[in-house]
N, C-alpha and C positions, 0 to 999 in steps of 0.2 A: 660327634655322633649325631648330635639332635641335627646340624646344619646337613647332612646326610638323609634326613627324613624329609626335607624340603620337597627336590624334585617328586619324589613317591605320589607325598601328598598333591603337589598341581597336578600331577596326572590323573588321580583318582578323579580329585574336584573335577577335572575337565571331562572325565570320562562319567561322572556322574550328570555332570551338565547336559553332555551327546545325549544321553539316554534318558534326560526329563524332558529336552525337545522333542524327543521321537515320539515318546507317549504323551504330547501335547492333544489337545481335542481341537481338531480343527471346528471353523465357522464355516458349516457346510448350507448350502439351498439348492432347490430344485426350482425348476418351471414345469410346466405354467403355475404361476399364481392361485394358493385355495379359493376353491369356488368358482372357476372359470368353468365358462360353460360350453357347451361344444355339440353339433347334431350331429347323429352315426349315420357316418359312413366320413366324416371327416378326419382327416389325420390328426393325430396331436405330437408334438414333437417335447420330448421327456431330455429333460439336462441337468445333470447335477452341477454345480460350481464348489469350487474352495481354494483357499490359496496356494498364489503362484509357489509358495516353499514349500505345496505338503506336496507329497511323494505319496498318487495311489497306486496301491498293486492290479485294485478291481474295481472295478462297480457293478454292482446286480441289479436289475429292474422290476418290482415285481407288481401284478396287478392284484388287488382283493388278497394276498396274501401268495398268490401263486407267480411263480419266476416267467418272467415273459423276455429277458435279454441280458446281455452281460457286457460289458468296454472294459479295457485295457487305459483310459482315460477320461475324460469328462465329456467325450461327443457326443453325438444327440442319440436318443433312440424315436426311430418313430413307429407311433404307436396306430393301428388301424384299429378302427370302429364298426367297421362292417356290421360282423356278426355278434357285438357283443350286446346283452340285456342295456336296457336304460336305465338310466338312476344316477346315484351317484359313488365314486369310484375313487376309494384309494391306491395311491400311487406311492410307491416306499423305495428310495435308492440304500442298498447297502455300500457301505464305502470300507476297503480292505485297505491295510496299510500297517506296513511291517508288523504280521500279524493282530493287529484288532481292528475290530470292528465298529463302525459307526451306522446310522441310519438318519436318514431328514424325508420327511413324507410330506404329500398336498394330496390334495384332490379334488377331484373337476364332476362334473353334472352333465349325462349323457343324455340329450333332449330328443325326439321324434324327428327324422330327418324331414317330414315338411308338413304343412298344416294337415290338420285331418278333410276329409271330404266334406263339405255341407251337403245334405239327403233332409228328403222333408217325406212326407206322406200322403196316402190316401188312405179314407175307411172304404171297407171293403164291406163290412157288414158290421148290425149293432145288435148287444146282446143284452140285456138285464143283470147286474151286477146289486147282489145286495149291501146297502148302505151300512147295515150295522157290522160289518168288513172292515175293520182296520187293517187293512192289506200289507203284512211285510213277506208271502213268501207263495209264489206262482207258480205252479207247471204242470204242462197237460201230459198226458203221459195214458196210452193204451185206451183213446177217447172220448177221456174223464180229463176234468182240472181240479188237482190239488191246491190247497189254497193254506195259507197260515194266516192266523187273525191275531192280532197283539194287543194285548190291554190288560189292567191290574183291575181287580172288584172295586177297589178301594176310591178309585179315580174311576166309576162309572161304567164299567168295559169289562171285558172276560176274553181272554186268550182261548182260540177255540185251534182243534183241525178240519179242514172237513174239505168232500168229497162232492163235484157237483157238474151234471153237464155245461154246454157250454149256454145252455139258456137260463143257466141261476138256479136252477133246481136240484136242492139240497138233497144228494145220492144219502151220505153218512156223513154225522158232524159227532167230534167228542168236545165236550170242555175240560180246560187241562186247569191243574191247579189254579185259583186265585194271586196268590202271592207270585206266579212265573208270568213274564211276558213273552208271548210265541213271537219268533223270528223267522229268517229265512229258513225253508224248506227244499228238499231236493228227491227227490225219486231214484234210487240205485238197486238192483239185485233183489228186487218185488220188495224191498222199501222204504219210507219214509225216514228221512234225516232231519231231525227237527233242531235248529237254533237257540237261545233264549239270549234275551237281554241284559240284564243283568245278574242271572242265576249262576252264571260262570258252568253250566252244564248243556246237553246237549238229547235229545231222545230219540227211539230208533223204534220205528212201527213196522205194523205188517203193511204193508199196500193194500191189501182188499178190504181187510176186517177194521184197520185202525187200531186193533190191538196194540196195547207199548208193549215192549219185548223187552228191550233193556235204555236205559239210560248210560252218559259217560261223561267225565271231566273235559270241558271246554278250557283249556289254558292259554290258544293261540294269541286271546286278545282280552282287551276289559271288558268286553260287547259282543257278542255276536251279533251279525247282521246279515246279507245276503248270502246265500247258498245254490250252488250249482252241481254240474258235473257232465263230463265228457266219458263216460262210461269206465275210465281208468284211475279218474282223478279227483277230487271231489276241490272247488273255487269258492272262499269266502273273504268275505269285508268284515272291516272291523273297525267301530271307533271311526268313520269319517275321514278316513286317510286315503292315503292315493293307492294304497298296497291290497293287493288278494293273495293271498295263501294258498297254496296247493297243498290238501291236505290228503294225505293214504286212505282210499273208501274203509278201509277196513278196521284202523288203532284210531284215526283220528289225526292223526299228529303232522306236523309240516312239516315238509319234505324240500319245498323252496318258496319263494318269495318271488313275487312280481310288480314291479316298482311300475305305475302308470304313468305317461309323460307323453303332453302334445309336442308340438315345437318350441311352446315358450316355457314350460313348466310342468311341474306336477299337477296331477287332475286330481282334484280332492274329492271328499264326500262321495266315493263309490258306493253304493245300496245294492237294492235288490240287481240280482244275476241271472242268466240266462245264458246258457251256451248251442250258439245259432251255426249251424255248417263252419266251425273249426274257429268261431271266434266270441270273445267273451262281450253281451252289450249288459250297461249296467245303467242301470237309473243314477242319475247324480243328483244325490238329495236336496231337495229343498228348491229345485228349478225343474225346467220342463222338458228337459234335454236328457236323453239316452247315447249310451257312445259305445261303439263297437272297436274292441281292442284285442290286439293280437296276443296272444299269449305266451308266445313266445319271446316276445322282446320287451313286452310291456307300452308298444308303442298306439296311439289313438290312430285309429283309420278313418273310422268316421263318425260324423255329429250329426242329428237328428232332431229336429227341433217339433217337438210337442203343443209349440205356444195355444195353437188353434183348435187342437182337437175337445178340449174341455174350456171354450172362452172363463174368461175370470168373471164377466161380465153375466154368464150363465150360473153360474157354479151353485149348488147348495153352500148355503154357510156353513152347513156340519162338515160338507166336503175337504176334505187334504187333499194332500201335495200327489204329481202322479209317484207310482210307486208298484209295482206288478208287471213283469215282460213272463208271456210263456209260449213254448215253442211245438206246434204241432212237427213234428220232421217229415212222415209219411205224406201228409197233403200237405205238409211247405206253407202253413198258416202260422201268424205270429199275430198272437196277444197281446194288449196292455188294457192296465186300468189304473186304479188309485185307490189312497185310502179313503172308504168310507164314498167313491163314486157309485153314482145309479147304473153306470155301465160298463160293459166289458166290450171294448172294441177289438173287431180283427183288421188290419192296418196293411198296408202293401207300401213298403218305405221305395223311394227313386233320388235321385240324383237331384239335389235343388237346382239347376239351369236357370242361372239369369234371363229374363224375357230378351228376347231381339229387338232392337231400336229400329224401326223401319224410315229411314230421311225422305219427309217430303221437301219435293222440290219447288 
């Protein structure tokens, strides 16, 4: 009887063996390589591999989390860049196989399909800018230019708002608590949006009187910093990163994200905002350069080079870095200044053209 239980058992054994291969976990990869980088409008071609003994049923391709392609085997998917945002982009193959499932993900770095423009400037006209102006938050608006001033009592300064033509002539000023440092500002629906530093909050004025009306929880970031708006959307930096936020004029809250990128990289230290005929230009902290980006993709168009309009060599010592862009729309005038500059310039940017080499003969 026992010698009768023999064959039974090699069957089971071998049928137990089939079925710990099947559910073996293959050593699956994808290409391209994490971190490879790639300019949009380029293809990238997406491959899973695994061994020549697994048997897939499927492979799924998906981008950011959404299904972009499907194979029958391990062939390539290629993937177009056209239209999508820049940044940086996970890529996740699902692998099916005699019901389960597997996954192996990378991901690649969407960069600006070609350099941004070099544009330089003219002043157009010079205006008086008051110095005791710690400048983080610009825009002209029905006129008038709004202004935000940032500073703590404690450190010498007072975070102010205020209200002023375009010759420095103080319309209405408030001072806002001591302990808050005023940020970027923005103009919407007759009113003020006001930033803070590091108060993690945010405040919401009348336009004409200045009055606060209400305050609100700033969460998007550690820092509030610049502040814009396209009549639908309200554009903020935060913390020195290459990213702006789009946030809801109305709760506050983010609704998406805009990852900045030239052709070689992320553009860090975005500042103060400004949104000029359909495109975002922002101060890049701590240098003299303004960059006009598209909003929709995150890509730089152009560079703007500031070096000369406040030489180093002129400067007040008390003067800072530049820092203030504001946009007349109606007369097509665009501002800048700085913190703590004696002036407020109106600027006419063009196309920096290399001079022409004229060969004598």
């Amino acid at each position: 009887m026992k010698h009768k239980l023999i064959p039974y058992l090699t069957i089971a054994l071998l049928a137990a063996i089939g079925c710990g291969e099947k559910n073996q976990t293959a050593n699956l990869s994808i290409s391209p390589d994490a971190g490879s980088n790639y300019k949009q409008g380029e293809k990238v071609s997406l491959k899973v591999s695994y061994p020549a003994n697994y048997k897939a049923d499927s492979v799924v391709y998906l981008l950011d989390s959404a299904r972009i392609a499907s194979r029958k085997d391990s062939s390539a998917v290629e993937l177009s860049t056209d239209t999508l945002s820049l940044g940086a982009k996970t890529i996740t193959a699902k692998v099916y196989s005699a019901g389960k499932e597997q996954e192996v993900s990378t991901n690649i770095n969407l960069l600006a399909s070609k350099a941004p423009e070099e544009y330089t400037f003219e002043v157009v006209k010079t205006f008086p800018h008051d110095t005791s102006s710690f400048t983080e938050g610009l825009e002209y608006h029905d006129g008038v230019l709004y202004e935000s001033d940032g500073g703590y009592c404690n450190e010498g300064q007072h975070s102010s708002l205020r209200k002023t033509d375009v010759n420095g002539k103080i319309l209405k000023k408030i001072d806002i608590d001591c302990a808050v440092f005023a940020e970027g500002i923005t103009v919407i629906d007759n009113k003020i949006i006001q930033l803070t530093y590091h108060e993690r909050k945010g405040f919401v004025y009348d336009k004409n009187t200045l009055n606060l009306l209400s305050t609100f929880a700033y969460t998007q970031g550690a820092e509030g910093w610049g502040l814009c708006n396209d009549g639908k959307y309200l554009y903020n930096t935060t913390t020195g990163t290459n990213q702006i936020l789009v946030m809801d004029k109305d709760n506050y809250r983010t609704v998406r994200e805009i990852d900045v990128y030239d052709d070689k990289g992320p553009v860090n230290n975005l500042n103060e905002l400004e949104y000029i005929d359909g495109l975002l230009y922002a101060n890049i902290w701590q240098t003299r350069y303004i960059v006009a980006i598209d909003p929709k993709t995150g890509a730089v168009l152009r560079k703007i080079d500031f070096t000369t309009l406040y030489p180093e060599d002129q400067k007040d010592p008390h003067a800072d870095v530049l820092n203030g862009i504001a946009w007349d729309a109606d007369g097509k005038r665009m501002f800048v200044t700085g913190k703590n500059w004696p002036h407020l310039y109106q600027i006419k940017i063009m196309k920096d053209v290399p001079p022409v080499l004229t060969k004598i003969d």
